[in-house]
C-alpha angles and dihedrals in degrees: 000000000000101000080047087061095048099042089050083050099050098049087045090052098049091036091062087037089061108035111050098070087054096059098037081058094059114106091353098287104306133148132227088276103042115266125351118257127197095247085047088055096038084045087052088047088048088042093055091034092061098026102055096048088048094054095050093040084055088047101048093051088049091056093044095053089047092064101046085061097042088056090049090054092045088049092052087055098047085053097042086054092042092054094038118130105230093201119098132206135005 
């Protein structure tokens, strides 16, 4: 297990060393837009500045909204099982 981890390690390794100079060298170093400018740059750091606080703030609500539901449903039943009659039949 262990020579598996270090030989996974090792091709990952030169595999990032190598080929990140070849694809900085594609299309001279530009980026999907043509060249990065500072406001591109200062735009992305806004973007992920309002966009990941957002996503967890949405998330948080939804799980939060998703165990409230999901107390509700454990309390029914509580309540079902407490007023149960246990005869059966007639």
């Amino acid at each position: 297990m262990r020579r598996l981890v270090v030989l996974l390690s090792t091709a990952i390794a030169s595999l990032l060393l190598t080929a990140g100079p070849a694809a900085a060298d594609i299309d001279g170093g530009e980026g999907w837009w043509g060249v990065n400018t500072d406001i591109m740059v200062t735009f992305f750091g806004f973007g992920v500045l309002i966009v990941i606080p957002a996503l967890l703030t949405f998330l948080t609500l939804l799980q939060s909204r998703l165990d409230k539901r999901k107390y509700e449903r454990m309390a029914a039943e509580k309540a079902r099982a407490a007023t149960r009659d246990e005869r059966h039949g007639w």
